[in-house]
SEKOL-172532 format. One record per atom (N, C-alpha, C): residue in three letters; x, y, z; atom name. Coordinates in pm, 1 decimal. Example, Ala and Ser with C-alpha at 12.3 -4.5 7.8 and 13.67 -1.06 7.14 Angstrom:
<recs>
{ALA; {1319.0; -569.0; 780.0}; N}
{ALA; {1230.0; -450.0; 780.0}; CA}
{ALA; {1320.0; -330.0; 780.0}; C}
{SER; {1285.0; -225.0; 708.0}; N}
{SER; {1367.0; -106.0; 714.0}; CA}
{SER; {1290.0; 3.0; 787.0}; C}
</recs>
This chain:
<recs>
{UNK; {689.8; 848.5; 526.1}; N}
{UNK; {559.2; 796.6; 493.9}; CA}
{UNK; {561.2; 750.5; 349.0}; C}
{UNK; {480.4; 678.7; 294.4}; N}
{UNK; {477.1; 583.3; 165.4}; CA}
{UNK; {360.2; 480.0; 175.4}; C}
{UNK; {365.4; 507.5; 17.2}; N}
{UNK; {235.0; 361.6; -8.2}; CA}
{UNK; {315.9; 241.9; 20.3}; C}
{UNK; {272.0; 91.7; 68.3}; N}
{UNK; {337.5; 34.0; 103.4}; CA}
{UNK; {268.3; -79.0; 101.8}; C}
{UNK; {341.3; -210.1; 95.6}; N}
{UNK; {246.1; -392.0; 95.9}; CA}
{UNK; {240.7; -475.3; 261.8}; C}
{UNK; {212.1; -554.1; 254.9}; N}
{UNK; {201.3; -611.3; 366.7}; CA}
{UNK; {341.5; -707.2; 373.1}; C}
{UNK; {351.7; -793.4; 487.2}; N}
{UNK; {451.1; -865.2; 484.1}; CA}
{UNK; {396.3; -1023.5; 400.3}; C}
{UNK; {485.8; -1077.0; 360.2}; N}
{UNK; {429.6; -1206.7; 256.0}; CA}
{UNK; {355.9; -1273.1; 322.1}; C}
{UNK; {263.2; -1264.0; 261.2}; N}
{UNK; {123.4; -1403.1; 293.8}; CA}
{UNK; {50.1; -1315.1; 443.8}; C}
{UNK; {16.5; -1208.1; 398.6}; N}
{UNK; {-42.5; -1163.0; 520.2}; CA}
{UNK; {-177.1; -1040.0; 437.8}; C}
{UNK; {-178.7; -1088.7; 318.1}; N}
{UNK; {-298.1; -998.6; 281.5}; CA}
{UNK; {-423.0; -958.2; 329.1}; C}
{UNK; {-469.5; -1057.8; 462.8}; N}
{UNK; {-564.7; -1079.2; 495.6}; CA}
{UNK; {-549.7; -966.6; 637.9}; C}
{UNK; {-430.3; -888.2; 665.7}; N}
{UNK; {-459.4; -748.8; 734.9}; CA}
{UNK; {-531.1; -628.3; 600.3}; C}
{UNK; {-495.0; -641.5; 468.4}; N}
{UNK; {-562.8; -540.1; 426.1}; CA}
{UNK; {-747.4; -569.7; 438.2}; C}
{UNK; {-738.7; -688.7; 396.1}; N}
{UNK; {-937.2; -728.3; 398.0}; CA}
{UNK; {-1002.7; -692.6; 539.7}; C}
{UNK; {-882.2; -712.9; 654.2}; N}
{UNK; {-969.7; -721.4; 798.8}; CA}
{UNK; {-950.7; -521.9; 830.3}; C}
{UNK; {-890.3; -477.4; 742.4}; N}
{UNK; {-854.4; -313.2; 751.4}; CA}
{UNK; {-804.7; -296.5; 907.5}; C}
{UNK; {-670.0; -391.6; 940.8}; N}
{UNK; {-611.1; -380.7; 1071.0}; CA}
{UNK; {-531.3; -231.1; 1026.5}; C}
{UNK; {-531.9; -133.1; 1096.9}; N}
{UNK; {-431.0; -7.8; 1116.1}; CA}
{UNK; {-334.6; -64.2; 1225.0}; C}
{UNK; {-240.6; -53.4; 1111.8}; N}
{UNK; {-76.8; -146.3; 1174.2}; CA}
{UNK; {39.8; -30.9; 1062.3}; C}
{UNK; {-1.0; 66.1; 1021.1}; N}
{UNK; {95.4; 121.6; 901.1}; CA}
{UNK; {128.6; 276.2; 1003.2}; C}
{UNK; {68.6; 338.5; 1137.3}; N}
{UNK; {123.4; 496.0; 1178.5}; CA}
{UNK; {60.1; 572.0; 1031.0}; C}
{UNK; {20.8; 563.7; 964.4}; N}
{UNK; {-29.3; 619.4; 851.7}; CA}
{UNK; {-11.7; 634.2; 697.4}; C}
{UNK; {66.5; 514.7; 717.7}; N}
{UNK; {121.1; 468.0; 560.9}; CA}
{UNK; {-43.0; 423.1; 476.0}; C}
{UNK; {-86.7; 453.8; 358.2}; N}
{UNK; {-164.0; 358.6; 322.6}; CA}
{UNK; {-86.1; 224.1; 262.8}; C}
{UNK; {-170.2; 133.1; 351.9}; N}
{UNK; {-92.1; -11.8; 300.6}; CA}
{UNK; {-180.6; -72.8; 173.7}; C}
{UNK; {-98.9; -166.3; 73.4}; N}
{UNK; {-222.4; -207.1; -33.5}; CA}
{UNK; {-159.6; -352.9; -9.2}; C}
{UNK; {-239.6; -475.9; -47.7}; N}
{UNK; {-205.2; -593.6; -91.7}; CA}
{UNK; {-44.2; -572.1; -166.4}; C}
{UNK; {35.8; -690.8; -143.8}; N}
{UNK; {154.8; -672.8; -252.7}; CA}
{UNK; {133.8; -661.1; -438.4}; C}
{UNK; {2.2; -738.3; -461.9}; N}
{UNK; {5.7; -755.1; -572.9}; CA}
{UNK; {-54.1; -630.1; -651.9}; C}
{UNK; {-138.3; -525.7; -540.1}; N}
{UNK; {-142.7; -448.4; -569.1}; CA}
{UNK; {-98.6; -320.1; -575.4}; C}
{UNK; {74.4; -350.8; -470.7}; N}
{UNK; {159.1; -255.2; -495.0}; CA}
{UNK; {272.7; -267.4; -619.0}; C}
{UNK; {263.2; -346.5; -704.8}; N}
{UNK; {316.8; -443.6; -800.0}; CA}
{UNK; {265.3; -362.6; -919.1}; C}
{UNK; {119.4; -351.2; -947.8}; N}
{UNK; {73.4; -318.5; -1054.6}; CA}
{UNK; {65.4; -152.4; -1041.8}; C}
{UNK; {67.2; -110.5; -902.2}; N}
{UNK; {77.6; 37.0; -937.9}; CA}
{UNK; {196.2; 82.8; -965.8}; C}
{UNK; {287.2; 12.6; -950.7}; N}
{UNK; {425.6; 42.7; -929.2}; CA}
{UNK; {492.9; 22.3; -1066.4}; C}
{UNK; {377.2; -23.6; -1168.0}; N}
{UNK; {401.0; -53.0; -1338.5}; CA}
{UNK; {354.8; 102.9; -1408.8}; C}
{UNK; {305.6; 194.7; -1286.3}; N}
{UNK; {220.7; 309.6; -1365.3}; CA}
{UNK; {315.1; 454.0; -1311.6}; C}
{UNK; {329.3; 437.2; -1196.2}; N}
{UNK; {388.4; 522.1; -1106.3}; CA}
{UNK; {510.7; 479.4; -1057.3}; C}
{UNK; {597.3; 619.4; -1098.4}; N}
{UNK; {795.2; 613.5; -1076.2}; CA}
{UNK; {729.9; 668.3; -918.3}; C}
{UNK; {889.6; 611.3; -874.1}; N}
{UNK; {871.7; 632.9; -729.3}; CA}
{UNK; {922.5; 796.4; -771.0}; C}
{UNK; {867.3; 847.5; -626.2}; N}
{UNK; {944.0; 1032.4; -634.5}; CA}
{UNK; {801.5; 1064.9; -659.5}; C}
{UNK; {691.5; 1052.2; -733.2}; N}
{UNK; {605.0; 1056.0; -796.2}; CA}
{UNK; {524.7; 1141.2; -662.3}; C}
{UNK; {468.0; 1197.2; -660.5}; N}
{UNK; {399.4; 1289.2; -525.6}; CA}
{UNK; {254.2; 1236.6; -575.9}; C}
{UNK; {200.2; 1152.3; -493.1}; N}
{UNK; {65.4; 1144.8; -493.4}; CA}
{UNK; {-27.2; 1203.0; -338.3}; C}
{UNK; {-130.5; 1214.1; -433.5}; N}
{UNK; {-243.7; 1296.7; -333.9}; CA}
{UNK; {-310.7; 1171.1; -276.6}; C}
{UNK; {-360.9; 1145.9; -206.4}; N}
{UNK; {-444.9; 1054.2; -113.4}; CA}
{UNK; {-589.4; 1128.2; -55.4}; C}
{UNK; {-710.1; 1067.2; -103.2}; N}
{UNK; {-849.8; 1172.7; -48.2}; CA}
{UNK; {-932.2; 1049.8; -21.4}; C}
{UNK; {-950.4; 1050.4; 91.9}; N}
{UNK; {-1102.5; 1021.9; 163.1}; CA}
{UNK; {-1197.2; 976.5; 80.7}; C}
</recs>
């Protein structure tokens, strides 16, 4: 399991919130880009509702 982007040019499954990930949270690429400037992978994040 992992945070994870969409496939190129398909941002428009995160806006329509299609569940296509088994339970990955998926983000836009550009916004797995900029978290990925803050957070080393290995990094254990919490995920809350």
């Amino acid at each position: 399991m992992g945070i994870h982007g969409v496939p190129n040019g398909a941002d428009k499954m995160i806006d329509d919130r299609q569940n296509w990930t088994l339970g990955c949270p998926s983000l836009k690429n550009q916004d797995v880009d900029e978290l990925y400037q803050w957070v080393q992978v290995g990094t254990v994040v919490e995920i809350v509702r």
